[in-house]
ChimeraX commands (.cxc) that place a marker at each C-alpha (Angstrom):
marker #1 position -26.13,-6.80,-10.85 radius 0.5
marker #1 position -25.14,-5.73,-14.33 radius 0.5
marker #1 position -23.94,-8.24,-16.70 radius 0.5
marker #1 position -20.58,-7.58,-17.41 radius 0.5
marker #1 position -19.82,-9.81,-20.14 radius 0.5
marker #1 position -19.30,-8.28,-23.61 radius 0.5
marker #1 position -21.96,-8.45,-25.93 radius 0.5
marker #1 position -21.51,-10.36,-28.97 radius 0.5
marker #1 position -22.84,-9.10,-32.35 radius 0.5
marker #1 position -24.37,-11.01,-34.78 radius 0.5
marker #1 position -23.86,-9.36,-38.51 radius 0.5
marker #1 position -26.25,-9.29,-41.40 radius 0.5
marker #1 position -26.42,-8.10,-44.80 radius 0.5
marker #1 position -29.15,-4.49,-45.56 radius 0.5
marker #1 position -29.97,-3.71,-48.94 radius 0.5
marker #1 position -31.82,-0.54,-49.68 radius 0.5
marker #1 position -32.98,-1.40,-53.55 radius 0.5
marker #1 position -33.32,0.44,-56.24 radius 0.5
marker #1 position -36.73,1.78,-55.65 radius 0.5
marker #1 position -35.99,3.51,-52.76 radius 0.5
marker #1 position -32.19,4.59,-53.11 radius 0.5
marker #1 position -32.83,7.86,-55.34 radius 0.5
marker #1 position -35.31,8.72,-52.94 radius 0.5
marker #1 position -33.05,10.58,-50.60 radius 0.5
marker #1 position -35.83,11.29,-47.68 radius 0.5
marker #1 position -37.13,7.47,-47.69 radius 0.5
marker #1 position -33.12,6.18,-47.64 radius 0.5
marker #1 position -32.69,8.59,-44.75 radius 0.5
marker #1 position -36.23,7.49,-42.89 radius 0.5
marker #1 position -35.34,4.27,-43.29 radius 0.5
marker #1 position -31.43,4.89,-41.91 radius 0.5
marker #1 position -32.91,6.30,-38.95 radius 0.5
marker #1 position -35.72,3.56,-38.66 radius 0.5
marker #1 position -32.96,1.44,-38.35 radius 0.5
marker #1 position -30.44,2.88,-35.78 radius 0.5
marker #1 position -33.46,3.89,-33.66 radius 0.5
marker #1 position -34.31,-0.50,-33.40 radius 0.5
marker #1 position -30.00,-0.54,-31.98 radius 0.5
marker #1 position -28.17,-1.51,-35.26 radius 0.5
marker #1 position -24.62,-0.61,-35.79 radius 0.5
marker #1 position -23.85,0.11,-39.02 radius 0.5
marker #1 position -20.41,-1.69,-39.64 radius 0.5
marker #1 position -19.73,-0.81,-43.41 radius 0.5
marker #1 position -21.85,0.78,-46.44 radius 0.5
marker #1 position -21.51,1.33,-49.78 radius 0.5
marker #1 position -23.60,3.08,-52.56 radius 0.5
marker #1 position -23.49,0.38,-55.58 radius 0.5
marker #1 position -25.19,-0.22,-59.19 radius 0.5
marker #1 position -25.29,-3.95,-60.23 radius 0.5
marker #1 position -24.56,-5.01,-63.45 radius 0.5
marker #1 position -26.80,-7.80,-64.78 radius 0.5
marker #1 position -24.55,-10.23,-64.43 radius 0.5
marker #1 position -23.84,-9.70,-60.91 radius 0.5
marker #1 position -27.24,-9.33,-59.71 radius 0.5
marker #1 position -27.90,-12.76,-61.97 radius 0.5
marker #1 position -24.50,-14.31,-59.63 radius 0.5
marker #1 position -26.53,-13.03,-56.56 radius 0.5
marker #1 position -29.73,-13.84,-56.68 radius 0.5
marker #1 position -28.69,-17.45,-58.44 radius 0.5
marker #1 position -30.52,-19.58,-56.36 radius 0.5
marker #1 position -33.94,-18.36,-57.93 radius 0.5
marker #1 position -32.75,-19.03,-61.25 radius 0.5
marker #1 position -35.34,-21.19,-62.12 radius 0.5
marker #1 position -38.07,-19.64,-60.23 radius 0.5
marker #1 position -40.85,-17.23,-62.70 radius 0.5
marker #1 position -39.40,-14.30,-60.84 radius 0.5
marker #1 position -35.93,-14.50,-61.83 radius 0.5
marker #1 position -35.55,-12.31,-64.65 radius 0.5
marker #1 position -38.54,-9.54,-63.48 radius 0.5
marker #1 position -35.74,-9.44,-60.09 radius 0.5
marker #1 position -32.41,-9.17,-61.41 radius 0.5
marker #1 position -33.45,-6.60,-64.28 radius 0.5
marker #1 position -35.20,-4.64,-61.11 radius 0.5
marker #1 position -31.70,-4.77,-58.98 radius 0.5
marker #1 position -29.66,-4.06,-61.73 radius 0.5
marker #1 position -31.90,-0.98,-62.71 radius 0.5
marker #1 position -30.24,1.92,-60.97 radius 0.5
marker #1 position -27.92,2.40,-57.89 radius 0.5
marker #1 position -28.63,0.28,-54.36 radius 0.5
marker #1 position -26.94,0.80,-50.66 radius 0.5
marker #1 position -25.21,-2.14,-49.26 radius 0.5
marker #1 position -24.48,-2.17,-45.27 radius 0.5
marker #1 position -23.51,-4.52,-42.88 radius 0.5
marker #1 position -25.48,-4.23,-39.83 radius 0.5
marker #1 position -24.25,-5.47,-35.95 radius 0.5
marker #1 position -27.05,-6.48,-33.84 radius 0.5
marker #1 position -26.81,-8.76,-31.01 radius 0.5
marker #1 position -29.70,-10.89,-32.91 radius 0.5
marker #1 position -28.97,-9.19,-36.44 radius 0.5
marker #1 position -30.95,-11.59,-38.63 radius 0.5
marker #1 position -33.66,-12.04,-36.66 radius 0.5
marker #1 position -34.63,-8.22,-36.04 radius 0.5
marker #1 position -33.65,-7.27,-39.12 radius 0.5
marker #1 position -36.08,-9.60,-41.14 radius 0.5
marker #1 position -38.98,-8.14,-38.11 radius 0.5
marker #1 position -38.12,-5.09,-39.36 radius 0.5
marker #1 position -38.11,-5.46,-42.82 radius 0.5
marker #1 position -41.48,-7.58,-42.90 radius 0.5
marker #1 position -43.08,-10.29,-45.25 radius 0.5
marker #1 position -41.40,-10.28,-48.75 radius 0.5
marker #1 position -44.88,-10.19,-50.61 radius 0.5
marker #1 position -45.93,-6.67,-49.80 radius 0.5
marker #1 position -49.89,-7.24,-50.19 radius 0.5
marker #1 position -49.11,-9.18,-46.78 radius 0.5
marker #1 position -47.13,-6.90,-45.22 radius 0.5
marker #1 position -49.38,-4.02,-45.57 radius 0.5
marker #1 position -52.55,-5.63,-44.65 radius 0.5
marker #1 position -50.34,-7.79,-41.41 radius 0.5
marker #1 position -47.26,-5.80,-40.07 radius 0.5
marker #1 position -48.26,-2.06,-41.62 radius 0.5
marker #1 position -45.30,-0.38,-39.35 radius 0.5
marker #1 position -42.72,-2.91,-41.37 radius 0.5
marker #1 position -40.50,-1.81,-43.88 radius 0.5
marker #1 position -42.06,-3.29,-46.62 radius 0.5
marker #1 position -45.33,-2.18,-45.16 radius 0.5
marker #1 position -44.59,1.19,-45.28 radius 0.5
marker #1 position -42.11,1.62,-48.88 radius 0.5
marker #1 position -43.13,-1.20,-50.61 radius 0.5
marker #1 position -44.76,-1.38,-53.88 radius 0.5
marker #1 position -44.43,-5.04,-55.29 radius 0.5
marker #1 position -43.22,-7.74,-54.32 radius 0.5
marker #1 position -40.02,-7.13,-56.22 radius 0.5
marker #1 position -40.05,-3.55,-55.43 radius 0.5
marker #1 position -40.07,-4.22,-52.08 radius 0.5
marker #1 position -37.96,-1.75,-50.34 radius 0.5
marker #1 position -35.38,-4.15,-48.82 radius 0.5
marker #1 position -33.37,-7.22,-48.32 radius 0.5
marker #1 position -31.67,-9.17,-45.30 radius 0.5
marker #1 position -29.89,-12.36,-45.37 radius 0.5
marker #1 position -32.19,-14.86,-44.16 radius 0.5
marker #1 position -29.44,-16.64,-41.97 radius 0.5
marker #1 position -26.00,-16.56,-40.24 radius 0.5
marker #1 position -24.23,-18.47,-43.39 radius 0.5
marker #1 position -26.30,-16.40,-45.85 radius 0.5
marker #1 position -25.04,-13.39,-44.03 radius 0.5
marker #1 position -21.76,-14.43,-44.73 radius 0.5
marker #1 position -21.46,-15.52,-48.24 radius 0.5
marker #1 position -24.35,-12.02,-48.86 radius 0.5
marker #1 position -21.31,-9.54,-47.17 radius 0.5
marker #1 position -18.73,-11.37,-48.93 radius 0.5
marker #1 position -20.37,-10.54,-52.03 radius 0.5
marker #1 position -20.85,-6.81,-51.74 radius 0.5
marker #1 position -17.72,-6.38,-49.68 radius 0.5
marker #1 position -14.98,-9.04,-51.17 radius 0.5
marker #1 position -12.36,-7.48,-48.66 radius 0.5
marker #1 position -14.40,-7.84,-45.29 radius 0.5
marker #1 position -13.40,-10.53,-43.14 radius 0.5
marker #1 position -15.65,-11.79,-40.75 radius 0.5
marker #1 position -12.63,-12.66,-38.16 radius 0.5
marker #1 position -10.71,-9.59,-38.53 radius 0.5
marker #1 position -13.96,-7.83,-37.22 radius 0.5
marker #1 position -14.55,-9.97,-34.65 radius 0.5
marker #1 position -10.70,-9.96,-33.31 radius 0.5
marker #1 position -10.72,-5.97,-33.89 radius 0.5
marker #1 position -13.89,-4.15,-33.60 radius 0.5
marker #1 position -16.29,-6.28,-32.18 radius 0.5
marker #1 position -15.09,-5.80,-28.95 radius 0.5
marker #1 position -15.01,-1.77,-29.05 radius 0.5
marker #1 position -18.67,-1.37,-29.46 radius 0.5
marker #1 position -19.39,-2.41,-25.97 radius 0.5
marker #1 position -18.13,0.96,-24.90 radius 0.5
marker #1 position -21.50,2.88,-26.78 radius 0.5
marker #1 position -20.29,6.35,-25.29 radius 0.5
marker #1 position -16.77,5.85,-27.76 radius 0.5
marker #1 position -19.07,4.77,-30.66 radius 0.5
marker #1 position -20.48,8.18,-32.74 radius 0.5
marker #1 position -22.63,7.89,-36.29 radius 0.5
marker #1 position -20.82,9.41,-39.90 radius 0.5
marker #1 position -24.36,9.95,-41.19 radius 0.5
marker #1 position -22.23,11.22,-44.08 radius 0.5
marker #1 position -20.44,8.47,-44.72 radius 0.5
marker #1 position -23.50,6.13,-43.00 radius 0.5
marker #1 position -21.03,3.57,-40.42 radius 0.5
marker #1 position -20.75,3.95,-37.14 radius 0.5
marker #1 position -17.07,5.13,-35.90 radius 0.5
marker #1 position -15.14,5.14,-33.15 radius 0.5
marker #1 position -13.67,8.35,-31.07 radius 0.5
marker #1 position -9.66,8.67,-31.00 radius 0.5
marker link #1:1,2 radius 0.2
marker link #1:2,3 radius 0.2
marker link #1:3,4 radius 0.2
marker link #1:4,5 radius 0.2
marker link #1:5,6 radius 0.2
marker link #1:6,7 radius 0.2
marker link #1:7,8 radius 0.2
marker link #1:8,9 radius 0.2
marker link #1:9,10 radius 0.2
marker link #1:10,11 radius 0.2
marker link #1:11,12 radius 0.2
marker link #1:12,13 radius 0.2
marker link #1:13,14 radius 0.2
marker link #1:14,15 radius 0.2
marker link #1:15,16 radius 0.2
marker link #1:16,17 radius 0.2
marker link #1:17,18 radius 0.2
marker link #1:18,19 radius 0.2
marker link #1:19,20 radius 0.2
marker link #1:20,21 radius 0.2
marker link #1:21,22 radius 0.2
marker link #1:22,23 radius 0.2
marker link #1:23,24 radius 0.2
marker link #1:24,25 radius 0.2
marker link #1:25,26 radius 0.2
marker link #1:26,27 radius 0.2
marker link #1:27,28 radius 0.2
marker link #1:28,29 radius 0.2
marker link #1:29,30 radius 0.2
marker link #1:30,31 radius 0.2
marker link #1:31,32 radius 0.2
marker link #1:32,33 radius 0.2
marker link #1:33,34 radius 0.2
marker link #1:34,35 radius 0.2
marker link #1:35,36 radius 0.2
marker link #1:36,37 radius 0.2
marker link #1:37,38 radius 0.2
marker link #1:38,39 radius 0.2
marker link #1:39,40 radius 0.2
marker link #1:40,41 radius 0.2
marker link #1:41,42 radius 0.2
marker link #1:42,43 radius 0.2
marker link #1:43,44 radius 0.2
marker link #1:44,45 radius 0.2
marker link #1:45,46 radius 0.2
marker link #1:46,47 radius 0.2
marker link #1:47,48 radius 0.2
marker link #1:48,49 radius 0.2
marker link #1:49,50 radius 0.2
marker link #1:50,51 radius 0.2
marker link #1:51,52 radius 0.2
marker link #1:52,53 radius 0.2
marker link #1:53,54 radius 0.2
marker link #1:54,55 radius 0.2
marker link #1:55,56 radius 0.2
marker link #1:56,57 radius 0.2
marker link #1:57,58 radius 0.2
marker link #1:58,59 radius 0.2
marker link #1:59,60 radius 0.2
marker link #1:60,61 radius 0.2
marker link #1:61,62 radius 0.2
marker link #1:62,63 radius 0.2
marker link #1:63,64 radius 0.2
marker link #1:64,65 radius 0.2
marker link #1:65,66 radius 0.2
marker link #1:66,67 radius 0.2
marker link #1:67,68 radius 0.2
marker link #1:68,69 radius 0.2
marker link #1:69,70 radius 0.2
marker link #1:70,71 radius 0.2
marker link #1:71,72 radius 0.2
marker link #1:72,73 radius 0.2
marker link #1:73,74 radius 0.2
marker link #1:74,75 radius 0.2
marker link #1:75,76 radius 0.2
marker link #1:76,77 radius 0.2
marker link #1:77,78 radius 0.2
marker link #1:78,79 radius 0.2
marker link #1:79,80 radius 0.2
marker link #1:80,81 radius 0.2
marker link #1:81,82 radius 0.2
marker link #1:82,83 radius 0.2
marker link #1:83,84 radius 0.2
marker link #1:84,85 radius 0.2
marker link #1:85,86 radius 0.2
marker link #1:86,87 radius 0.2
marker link #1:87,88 radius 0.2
marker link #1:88,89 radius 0.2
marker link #1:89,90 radius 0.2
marker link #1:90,91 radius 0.2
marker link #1:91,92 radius 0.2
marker link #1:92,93 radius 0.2
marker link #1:93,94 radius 0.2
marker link #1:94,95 radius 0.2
marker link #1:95,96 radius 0.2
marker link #1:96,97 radius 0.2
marker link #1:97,98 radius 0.2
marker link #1:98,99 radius 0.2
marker link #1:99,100 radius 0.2
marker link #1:100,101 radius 0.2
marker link #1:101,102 radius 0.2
marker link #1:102,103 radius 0.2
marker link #1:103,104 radius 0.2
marker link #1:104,105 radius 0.2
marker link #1:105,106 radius 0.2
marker link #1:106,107 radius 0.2
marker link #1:107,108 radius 0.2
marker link #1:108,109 radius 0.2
marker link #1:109,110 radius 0.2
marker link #1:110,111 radius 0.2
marker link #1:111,112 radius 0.2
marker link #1:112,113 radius 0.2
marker link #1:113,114 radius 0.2
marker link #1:114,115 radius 0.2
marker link #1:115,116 radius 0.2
marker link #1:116,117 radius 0.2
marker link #1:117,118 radius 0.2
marker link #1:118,119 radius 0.2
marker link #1:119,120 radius 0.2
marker link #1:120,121 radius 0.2
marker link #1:121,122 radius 0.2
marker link #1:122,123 radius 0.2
marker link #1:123,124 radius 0.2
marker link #1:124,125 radius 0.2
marker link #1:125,126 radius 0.2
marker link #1:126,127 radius 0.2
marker link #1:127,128 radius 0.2
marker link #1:128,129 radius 0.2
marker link #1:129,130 radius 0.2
marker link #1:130,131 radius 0.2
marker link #1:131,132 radius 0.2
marker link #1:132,133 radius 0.2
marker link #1:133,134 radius 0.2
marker link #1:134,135 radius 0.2
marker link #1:135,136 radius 0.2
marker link #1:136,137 radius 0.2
marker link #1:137,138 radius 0.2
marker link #1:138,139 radius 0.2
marker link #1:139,140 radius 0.2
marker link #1:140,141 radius 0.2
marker link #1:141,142 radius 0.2
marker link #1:142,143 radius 0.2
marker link #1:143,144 radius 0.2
marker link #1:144,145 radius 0.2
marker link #1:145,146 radius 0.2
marker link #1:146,147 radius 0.2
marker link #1:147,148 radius 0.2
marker link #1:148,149 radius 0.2
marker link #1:149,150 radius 0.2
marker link #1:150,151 radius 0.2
marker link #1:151,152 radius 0.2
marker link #1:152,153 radius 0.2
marker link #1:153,154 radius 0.2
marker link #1:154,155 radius 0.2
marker link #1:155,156 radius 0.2
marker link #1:156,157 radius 0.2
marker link #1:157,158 radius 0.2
marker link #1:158,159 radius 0.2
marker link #1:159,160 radius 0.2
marker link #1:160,161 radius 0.2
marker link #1:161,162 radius 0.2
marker link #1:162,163 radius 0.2
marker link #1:163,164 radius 0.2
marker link #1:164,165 radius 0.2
marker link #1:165,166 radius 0.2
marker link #1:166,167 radius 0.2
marker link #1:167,168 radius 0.2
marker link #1:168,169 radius 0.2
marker link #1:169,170 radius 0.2
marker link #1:170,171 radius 0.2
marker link #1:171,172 radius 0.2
marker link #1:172,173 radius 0.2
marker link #1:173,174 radius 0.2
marker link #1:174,175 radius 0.2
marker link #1:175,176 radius 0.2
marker link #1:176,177 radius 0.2
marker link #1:177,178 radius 0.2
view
């Protein structure tokens, strides 16, 4: 018997960086990479970081040797931000991405993200929140007026009905029909 229970999404934070953005073909490879692995793209946007906001971001590796060579990298040229809906978002999303230090991902999990796009390990292709509170505060950065419960009171729901759900590759966020 089929389960009839709706199924509850889990959310995550995608960012395409900056070496990969201008590059229309790999931002569209990788869009399709990830719809065809059954994520919902809930919002994007098309952003540039200043230095200061990609310093506010990536704050909790301010003292690491990193820091600087990162946020000078993210804050070099224009990035996507989307919020993806899986049913095990952060999990799958971080499979699909791969290791962070690309030497490892290409030699272990070639097929990954990283494996395939990255260069470095700062130039790396991509980056997911690494848990369900990360998610959160991650979204809430790069989208200050998404709220977490409004989704989940008004949309959630609405993708359990996949033939009503159609894909604004345009506009890259899943709709629904009228």
């Amino acid at each position: 018997m089929a389960n009839l229970l709706p199924q509850k999404l889990q959310l995550t934070l995608c960012l395409i960086k900056p070496d990969i953005t201008p590059i229309a073909c790999k931002t569209i490879a990788l869009r399709k990479l990830i719809l065809k692995k059954g994520f919902y793209f809930i919002r994007s946007r098309c952003i540039k970081l200043s230095q200061e906001d990609a310093e506010k971001f990536y704050h909790q590796h301010k003292d690491r040797f990193f820091f600087y060579r990162l946020v000078t990298f993210m804050s070099s040229g224009p990035l996507w931000a989307h919020i993806l809906a899986h049913p095990d978002a952060v999990k799958q999303w971080r499979a699909i991405m791969g290791p962070t230090k690309v030497y490892k991902a290409v030699f272990e999990a070639p097929r990954t993200i990283r494996g395939l796009y990255g260069l470095t390990d700062t130039r790396n292709a991509v980056h997911g929140s690494d848990s369900e509170s990360s998610a959160r505060e991650e979204i809430g950065f790069y989208f200050k007026d998404f709220s977490f419960e409004d989704w989940k009171l008004h949309e959630e729901n609405q993708f359990n009905h996949r033939d009503k759900i159609i894909f604004d590759a345009e506009n890259c966020i899943h709709k629904f029909k009228p």
